[in-house]
C-alpha positions, 0 to 999 in steps of 0.5 A: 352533121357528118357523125349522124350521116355515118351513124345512120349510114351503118345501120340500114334500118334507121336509114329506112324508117328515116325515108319512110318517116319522110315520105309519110310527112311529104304525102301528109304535106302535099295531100290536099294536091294529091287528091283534093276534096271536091268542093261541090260535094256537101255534107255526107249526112243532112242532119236538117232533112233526117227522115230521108234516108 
C-alpha cells in the first residue's frame, strides 16, 4: 500500500486520472440523487397514439 502511494505520488498525472477516475465513479453512484428523474413524466414517444404528432 505505502509503495503505491509513493509510486502515485511521483508522478502527478496518475494522481490525476486516479481523482478523475473517482469523481466519475462517485457522480455515476450517487446520479440518481443528483438529478433524479421525475416520476410523473411518462414515455418520450407514445407508440399507442402514433398519429399524433
Amino acid at each position: 500500500m505505502i509503495r503505491t502511494l509513493r509510486i502515485l505520488a511521483a508522478n502527478p498525472l496518475s494522481l490525476l486520472g486516479l481523482i478523475l477516475v473517482c469523481l466519475i465513479t462517485l457522480a455515476a453512484i450517487f446520479a440518481p440523487w443528483i438529478a433524479p428523474f421525475p416520476t410523473h413524466n411518462g414515455a418520450v414517444v407514445d407508440f399507442l397514439n402514433n398519429n399524433r404528432a
